[in-house]
PAVO-627315 format. One line per field, with one value per residue: x, y, z of N, C-alpha, C in turn; residue in one letter. Coordinates in steps of 0.001 Angstrom, whole numbers, plus 500000, padded with zeros to 6 digits. Example, Ala and Ser with C-alpha at 12.3 -4.5 7.8 and 13.67 -1.06 7.14 Angstrom:
! residues 2
n_x <- 513190	512850
n_y <- 494310	497750
n_z <- 507800	507080
ca_x <- 512300	513670
ca_y <- 495500	498940
ca_z <- 507800	507140
c_x <- 513200	512900
c_y <- 496700	500030
c_z <- 507800	507870
resn <- A	S
! end
This chain:
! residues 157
n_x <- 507111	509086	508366	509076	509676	507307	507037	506037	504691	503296	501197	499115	496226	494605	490915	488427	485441	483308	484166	482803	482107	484561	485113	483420	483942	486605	486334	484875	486628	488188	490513	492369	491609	493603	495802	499672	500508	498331	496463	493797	491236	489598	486540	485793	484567	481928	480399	477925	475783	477048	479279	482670	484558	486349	489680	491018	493928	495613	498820	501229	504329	506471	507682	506731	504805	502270	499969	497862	496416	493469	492299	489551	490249	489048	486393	485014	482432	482713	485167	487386	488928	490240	493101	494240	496883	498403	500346	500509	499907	501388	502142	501651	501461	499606	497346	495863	493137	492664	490312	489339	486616	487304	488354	485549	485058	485220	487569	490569	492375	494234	496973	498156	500574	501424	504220	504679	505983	507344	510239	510030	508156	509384	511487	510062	508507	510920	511079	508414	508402	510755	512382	514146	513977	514421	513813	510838	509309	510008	508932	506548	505661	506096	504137	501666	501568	500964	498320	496597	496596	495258	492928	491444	491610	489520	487707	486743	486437
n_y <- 095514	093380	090234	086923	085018	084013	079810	077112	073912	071560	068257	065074	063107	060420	059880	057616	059026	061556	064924	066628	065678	065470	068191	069312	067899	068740	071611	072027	071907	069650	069247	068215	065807	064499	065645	065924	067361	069650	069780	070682	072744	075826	077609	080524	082458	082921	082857	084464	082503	080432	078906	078350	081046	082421	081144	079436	077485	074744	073676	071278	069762	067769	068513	070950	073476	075831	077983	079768	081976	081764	082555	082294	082064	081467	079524	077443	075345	072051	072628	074638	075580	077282	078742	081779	082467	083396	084536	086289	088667	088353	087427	084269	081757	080099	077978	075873	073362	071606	069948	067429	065698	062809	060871	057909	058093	058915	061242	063821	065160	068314	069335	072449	074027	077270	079371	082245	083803	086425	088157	088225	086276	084079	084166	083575	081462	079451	079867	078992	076063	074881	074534	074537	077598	076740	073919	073876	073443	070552	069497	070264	068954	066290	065954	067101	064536	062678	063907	063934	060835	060017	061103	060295	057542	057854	058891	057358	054908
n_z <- 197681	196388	194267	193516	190403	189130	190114	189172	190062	189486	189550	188518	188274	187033	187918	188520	188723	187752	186092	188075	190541	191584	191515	193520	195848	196132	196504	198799	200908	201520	202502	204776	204924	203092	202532	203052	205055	205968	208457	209406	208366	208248	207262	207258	206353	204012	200680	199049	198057	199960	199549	200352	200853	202260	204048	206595	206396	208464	209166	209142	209733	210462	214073	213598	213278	211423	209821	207114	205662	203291	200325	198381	194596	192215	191204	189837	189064	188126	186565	187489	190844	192749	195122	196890	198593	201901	204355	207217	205587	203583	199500	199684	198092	195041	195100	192129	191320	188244	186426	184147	182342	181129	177844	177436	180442	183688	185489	184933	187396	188122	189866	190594	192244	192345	193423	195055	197077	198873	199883	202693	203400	202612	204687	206722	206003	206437	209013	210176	208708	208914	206510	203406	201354	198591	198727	198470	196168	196225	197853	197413	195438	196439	197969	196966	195358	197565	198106	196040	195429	197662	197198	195073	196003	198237	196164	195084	196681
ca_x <- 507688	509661	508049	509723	509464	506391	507429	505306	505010	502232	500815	497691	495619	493001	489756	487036	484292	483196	484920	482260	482508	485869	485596	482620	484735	488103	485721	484457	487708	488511	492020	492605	491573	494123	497356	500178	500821	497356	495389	492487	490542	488184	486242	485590	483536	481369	480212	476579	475588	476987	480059	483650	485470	487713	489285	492541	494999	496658	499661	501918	505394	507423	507366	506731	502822	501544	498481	497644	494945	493466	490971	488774	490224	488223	485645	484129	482192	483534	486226	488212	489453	491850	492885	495443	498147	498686	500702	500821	499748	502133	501945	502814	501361	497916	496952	494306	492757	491929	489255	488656	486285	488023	487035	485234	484862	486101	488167	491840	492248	495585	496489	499290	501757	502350	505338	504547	506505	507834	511462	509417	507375	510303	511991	508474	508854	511932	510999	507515	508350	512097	512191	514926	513075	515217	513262	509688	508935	509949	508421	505106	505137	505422	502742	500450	501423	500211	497441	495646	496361	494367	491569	491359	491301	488399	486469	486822	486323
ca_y <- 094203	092048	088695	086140	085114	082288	078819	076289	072538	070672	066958	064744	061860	060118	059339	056917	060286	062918	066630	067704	065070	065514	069403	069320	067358	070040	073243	071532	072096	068204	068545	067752	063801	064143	066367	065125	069188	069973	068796	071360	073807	076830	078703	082276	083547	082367	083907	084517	081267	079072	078387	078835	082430	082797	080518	079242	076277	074354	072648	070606	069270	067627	069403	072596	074275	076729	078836	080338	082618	081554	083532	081669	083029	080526	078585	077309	074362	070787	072951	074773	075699	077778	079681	082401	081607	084595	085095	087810	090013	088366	086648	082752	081119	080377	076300	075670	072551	071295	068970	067487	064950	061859	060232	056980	058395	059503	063121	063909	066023	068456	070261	073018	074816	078561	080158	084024	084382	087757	087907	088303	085024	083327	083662	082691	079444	078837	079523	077503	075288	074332	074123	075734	078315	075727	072482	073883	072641	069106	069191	069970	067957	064791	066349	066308	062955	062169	063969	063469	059511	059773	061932	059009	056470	058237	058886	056124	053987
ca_z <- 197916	195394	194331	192932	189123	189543	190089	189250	190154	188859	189238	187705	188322	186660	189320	187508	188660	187271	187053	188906	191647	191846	192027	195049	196822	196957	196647	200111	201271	202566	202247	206007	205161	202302	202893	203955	205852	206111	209229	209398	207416	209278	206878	207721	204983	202945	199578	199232	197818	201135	199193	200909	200095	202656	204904	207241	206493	209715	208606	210663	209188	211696	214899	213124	212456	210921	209534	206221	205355	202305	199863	196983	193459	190685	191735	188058	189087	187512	185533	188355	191639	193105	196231	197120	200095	202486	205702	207727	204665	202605	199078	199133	196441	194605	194736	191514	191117	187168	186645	182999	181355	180114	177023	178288	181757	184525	184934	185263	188607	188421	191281	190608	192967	191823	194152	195062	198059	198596	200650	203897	203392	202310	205778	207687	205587	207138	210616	210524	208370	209147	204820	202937	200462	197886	199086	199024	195102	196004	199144	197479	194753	196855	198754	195657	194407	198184	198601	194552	195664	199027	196620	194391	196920	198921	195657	193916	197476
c_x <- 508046	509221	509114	509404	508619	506645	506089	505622	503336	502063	499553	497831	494217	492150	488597	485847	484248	483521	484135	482075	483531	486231	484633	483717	486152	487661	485181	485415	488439	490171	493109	492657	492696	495549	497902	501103	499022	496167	493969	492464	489614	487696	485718	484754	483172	480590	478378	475539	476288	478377	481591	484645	486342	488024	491095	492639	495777	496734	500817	503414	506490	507382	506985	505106	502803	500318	498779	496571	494974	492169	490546	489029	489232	487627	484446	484023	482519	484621	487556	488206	490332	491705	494602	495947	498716	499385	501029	500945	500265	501985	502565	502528	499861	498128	495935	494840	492039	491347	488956	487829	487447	487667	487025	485152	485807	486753	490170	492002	493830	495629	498402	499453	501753	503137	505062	504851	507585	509102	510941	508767	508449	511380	511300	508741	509502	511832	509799	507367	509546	512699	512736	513628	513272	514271	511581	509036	508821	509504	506896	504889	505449	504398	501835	500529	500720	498493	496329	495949	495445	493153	490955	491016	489927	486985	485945	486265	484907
c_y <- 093560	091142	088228	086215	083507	081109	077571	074771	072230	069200	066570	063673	061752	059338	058594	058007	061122	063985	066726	067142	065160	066837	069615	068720	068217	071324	072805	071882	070923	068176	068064	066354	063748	064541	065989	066224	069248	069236	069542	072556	074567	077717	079512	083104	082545	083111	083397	082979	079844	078890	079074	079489	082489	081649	080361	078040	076254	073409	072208	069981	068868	067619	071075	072774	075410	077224	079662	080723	082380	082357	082784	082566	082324	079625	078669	076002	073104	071197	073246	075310	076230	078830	080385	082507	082927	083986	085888	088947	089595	087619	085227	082342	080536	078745	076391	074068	072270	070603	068955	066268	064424	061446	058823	056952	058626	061003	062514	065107	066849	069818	070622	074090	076466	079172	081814	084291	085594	087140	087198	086733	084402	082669	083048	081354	078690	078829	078696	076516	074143	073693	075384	076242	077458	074522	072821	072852	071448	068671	068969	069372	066626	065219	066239	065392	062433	062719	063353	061754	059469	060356	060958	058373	056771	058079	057872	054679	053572
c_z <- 196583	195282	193254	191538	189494	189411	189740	189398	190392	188499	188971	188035	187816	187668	188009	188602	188136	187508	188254	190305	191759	192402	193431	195968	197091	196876	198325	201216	202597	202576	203343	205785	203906	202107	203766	204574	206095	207173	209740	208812	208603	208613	207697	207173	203992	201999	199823	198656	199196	200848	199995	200555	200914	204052	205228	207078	207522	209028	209776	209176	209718	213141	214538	212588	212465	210403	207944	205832	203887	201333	198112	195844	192201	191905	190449	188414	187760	186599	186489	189717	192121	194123	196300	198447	200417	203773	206151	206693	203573	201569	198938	198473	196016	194349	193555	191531	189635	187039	184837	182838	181248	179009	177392	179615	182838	184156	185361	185930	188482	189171	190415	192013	192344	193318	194366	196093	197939	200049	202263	203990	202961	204191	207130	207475	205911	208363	210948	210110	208553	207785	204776	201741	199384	198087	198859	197752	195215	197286	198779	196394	195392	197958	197802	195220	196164	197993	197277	194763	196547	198175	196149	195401	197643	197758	194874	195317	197600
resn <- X	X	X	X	X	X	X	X	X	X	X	X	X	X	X	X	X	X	X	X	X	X	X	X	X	X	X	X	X	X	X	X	X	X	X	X	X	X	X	X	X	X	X	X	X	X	X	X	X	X	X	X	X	X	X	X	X	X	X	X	X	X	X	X	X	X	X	X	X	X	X	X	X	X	X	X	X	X	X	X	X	X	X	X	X	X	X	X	X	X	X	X	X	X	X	X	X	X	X	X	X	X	X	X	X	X	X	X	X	X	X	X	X	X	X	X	X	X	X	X	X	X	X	X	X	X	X	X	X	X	X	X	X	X	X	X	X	X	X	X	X	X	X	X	X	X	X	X	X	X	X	X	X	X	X	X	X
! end
C-alpha cells in the first residue's frame, strides 16, 4: 500500500494545571466530553498496569458515523500521548498529545494531527465522513482548537 507523505496539523493551549494533570486526563481517554466528532470511547485492552492500549473511536459528523480502532503508541506520563488511527486494517493517522511545564505554572497541552491514510482509507473518509480527502486538515484543526478549549474549560473549571 502507498501512504501519503505525512501531513501534519498541530494546535496549543495553555491550562493553569499541571502536565501531568493534563496528561491523566487524555490518557483516560475523555475525549467524548470534548470532541467536536467524537461521542464515545470503548477500550478493549488494557496493558498490564490497568492503563488503556487498545481501544475504538465513535465519531459522528453530520448525519454521517463512524468507528476507528485505535492502539496506544507513547504513553510517557505528564510528557506524552499518542495513539495510532486504523480502519478496516488501514493506516489513518497517529493523534499525540504534548504536555509541557510552563515557567510560573501551568502546562501547554499540544495536540497534533499526523495524516497516514493509504488510498483505501482515503475513500472510507469520503464515504463515512462525507469530507473531501482535501478538507480533512481544516476540519481537524478546528476540531482541536474545539476540543483543547473544552479541555481547558473542564480542567481549569
Amino acid at each position: 500500500m502507498a501512504v501519503m507523505a505525512d501531513e501534519h496539523v498541530s494546535e496549543n493551549i495553555d491550562i493553569a494545571v499541571s502536565a501531568q494533570t493534563a496528561f491523566d486526563a487524555v490518557a483516560a481517554l475523555r475525549f467524548a466530553r470534548w470532541s467536536p466528532e467524537c461521542f464515545a470511547v470503548w477500550v478493549w485492552r488494557r496493558d498490564r498496569d490497568g492503563h488503556p492500549a487498545r481501544f475504538v473511536g465513535w465519531n459522528r459528523r453530520g448525519p454521517f458515523v463512524w468507528f476507528t480502532t485505535c492502539t496506544v503508541a507513547t504513553s510517557t506520563p505528564g510528557e506524552e500521548f499518542s495513539f495510532d488511527v486504523t480502519t478496516f486494517g488501514m493506516p489513518v493517522a497517529r493523534w499525540t498529545y504534548r504536555f509541557a511545564e510552563l515557567p510560573g505554572g501551568g502546562a501547554r497541552v499540544t495536540e497534533q494531527w499526523t495524516d497516514r491514510r493509504v488510498r483505501g482509507a482515503w475513500i472510507l473518509g469520503r464515504v463515512f465522513t462525507g469530507r473531501s480527502v482535501n478538507d480533512r486538515p481544516s476540519v481537524n484543526r478546528d476540531g482541536m482548537r474545539a476540543t483543547l478549549a473544552r479541555l481547558k474549560r473542564e480542567l481549569e473549571g
